[in-house]
N, C-alpha and C positions, 0 to 999 in steps of 0.2 A: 409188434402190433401192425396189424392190414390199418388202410385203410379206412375201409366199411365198418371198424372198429373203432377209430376215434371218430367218423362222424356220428356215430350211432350216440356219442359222449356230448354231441352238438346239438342233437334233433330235439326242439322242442317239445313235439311229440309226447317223445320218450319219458319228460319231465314229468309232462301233463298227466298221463298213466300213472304213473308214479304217485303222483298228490291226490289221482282219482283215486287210487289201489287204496291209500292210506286214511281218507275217507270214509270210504266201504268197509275197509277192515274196524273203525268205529262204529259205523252203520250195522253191520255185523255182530257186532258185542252186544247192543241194543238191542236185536231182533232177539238174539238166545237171551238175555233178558225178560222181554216182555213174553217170550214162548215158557218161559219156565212159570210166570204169573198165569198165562193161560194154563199152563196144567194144573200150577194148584187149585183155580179158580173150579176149572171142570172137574177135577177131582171131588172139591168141596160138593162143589153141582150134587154130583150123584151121590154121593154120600147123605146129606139129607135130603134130596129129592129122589130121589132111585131112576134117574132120569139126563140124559144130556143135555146140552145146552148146544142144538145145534148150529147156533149164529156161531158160537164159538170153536165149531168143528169147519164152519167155513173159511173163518178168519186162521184158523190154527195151519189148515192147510195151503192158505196164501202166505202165512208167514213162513211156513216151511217151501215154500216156492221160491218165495224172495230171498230166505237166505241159498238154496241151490245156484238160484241164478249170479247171487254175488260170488259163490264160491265158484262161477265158472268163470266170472269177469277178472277173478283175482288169480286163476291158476291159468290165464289166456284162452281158455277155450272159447271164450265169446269176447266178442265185442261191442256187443251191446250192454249198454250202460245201466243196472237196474236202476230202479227208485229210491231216490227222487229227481233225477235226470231221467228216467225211461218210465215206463208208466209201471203201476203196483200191477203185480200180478193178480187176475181176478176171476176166479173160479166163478164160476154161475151156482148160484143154489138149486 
């Protein structure tokens, strides 16, 4: 082992990522959750209304946002922290 190896085993940092990652990865479970309730819901929607609900093609598409953005915070591509540390993603109507 270098080094830059064992301190990397030190860096608080490191930890903190970590206990974030494992957060999100719950936070995450939740979002495909509640995204799976939106489809039934919309689903229902149109089925007897023959019609969207399009509050919930707004929300549907923030919640497909926020989970992208987790899965960029959990695979490193970003650093920025989603929601509820970073602000919800928010599409304009």
């Amino acid at each position: 082992m270098n080094d830059e190896t064992i301190e990397s085993y030190k860096d608080r940092s490191v930890w903190m990522r970590g206990l974030y990652m494992l957060v999100f990865m719950f936070f995450l479970g939740v979002a495909k959750f509640v995204t799976f309730v939106v489809i039934l819901f919309q689903f229902l929607t149109v089925l007897f209304t023959a019609e969207t609900n399009n509050k919930l093609i707004i929300f549907g598409q923030n919640l497909s946002t926020y989970q992208y953005e987790i899965m960029l915070f959990l695979t490193y591509n970003s650093e920025e922290q989603p929601f509820p540390i970073g602000d919800w993603p928010d599409k304009p109507s």
